[in-house]
N, C-alpha and C positions, 0 to 999 in steps of 0.2 A: 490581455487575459492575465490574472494573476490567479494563480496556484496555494495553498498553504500546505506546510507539512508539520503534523502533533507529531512533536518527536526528533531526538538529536544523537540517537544509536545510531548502528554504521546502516541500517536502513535509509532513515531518517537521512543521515548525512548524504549518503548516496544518490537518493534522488533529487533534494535540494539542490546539488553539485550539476546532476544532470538537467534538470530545469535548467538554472542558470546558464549552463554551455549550450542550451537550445535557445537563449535570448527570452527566456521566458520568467517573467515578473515572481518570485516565490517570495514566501514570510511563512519564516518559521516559527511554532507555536511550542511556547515550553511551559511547564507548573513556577520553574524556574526562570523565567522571562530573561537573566543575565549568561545564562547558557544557550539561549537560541540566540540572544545578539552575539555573543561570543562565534556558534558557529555560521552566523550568518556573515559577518567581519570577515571570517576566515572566504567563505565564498566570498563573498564581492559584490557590485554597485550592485545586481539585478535580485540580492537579498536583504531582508531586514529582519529582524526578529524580537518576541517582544510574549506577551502572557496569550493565553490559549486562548480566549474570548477573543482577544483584538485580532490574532490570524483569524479565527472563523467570520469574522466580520469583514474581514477586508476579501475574502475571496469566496467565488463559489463553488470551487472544487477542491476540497480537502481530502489529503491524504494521512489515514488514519495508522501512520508509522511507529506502530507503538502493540507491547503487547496485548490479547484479548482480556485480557484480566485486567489490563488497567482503560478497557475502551468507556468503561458508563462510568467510572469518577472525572475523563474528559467529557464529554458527554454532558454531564453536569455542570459542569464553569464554561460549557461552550455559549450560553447564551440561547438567542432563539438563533433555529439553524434549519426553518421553514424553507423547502427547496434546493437547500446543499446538496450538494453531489457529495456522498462520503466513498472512499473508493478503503477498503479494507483489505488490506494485505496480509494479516495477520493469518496466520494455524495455531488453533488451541492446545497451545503442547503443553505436557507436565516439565514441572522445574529442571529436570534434565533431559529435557527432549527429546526423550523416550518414548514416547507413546502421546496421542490425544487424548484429553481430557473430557471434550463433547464429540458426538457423531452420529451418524446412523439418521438418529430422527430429526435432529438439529442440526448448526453448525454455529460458528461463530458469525458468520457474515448475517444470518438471520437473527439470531441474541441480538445485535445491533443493530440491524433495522428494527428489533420490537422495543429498543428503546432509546429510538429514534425517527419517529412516525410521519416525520412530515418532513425528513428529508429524504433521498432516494440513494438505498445504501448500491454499491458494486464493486463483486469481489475480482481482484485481480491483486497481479504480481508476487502473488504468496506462492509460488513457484520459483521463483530470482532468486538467489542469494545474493547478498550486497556488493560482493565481488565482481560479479558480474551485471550491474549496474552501467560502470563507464563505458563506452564504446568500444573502447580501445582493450580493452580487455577481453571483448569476444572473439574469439576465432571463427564463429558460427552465428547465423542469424536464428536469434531464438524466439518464441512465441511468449506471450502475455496471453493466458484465460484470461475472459471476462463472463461474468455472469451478474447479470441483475433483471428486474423489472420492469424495470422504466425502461423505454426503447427512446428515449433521448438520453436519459445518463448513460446509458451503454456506449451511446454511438460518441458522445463528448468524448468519457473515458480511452473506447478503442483509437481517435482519431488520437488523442495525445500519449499515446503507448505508441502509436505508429511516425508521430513525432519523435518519440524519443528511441525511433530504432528498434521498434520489436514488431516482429509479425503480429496479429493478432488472433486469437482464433474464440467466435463469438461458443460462447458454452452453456450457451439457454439461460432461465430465469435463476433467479437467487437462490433458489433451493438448490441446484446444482452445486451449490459450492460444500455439501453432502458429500461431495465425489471431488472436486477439489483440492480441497484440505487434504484430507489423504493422500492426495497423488505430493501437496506440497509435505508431509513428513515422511514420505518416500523418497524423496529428494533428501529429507534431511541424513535417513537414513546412510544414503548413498554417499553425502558430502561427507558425513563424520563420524559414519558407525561404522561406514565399509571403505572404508579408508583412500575414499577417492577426491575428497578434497571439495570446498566447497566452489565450485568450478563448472560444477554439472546442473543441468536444466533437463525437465524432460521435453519432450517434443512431439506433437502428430503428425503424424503424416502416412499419405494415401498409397496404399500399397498400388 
């Protein structure tokens, strides 16, 4: 199975890293084709990197590591991307990550399924910060939401969050991610407005 990830921030970095230490095939996709080979070189044999069309081609499960503002200009130089699994990690914050930008009747993960129609979007990981991405860096087994549509990309998506060491916790259809997003700039809040460091995840569980 090979994996792609748009995107070479410490997201982006982060998971590619983690692919790779689970023996799993990743190609990273950059606008800048010489900065995903650069961070793929740095990972190792199980990456390659190269322009954004060629990772969506070569894999069916992309991960969409990269702000929501800049998801439909990818989008766009992705090619045909009929049946992709896109997994959107993103929360639509303003430039200072203050506050959301979209909400309530929207979210980002749905913006990108509408302009993306014939592949099958699912939000997850927009709760992580990149910090605690490595294994080695949790002290706590933390959950991955997922929410999407399609009850195969859910299940692909959960089974490789569960690969990569995260509980799962299934969180209904796409439009849930309505309620998501928010919980992930609560998180942000907590990491960097309330001076807890970005370290923290939220978590559910059954009283």
């Amino acid at each position: 199975m090979k994996i792609a990830v748009i995107g070479t921030g410490n997201m982006g970095a982060g998971i590619a890293a983690l692919l790779a230490e689970k023996n799993i095939d990743v190609v990273i996709g950059h606008r800048e084709p010489a900065k995903a080979a650069a961070l793929a070189s740095k990972i190792g044999a199980r990456a390659q990197g190269g322009g954004i069309d060629a990772a969506f081609r070569l894999a069916d499960i992309v991960f969409l590591a990269l702000p929501y503002t800049a998801a439909q200009s990818v989008l766009s130089a992705a090619g045909d991307i009929s049946g992709k699994i896109l997994i959107d990690i993103s929360n639509p914050v303003s430039a200072d990550f203050s506050q959301l930008v979209i909400g309530h009747t929207t979210s980002a993960a749905e913006e990108i399924q509408s302009h993306a129609k014939t592949a099958h979007v699912v939000k997850a990981f927009n709760t992580i910060f990149a910090q605690l991405l490595p294994a080695a860096a949790r002290k706590n087994r933390l959950q991955v939401f997922v929410a999407a549509d399609d009850a195969n990309a859910k299940s692909q998506v959960s089974k490789l969050a569960s690969t990569l060491d995260f509980d799962v916790m299934d969180a209904g259809p796409l439009q849930n991610s309505r309620y998501l997003e928010p919980i992930g700039q609560m998180n942000i809040q907590f990491g960097y407005f309330l001076n807890h460091g970005p370290v923290v995840a939220p978590v559910w569980i059954k009283a």
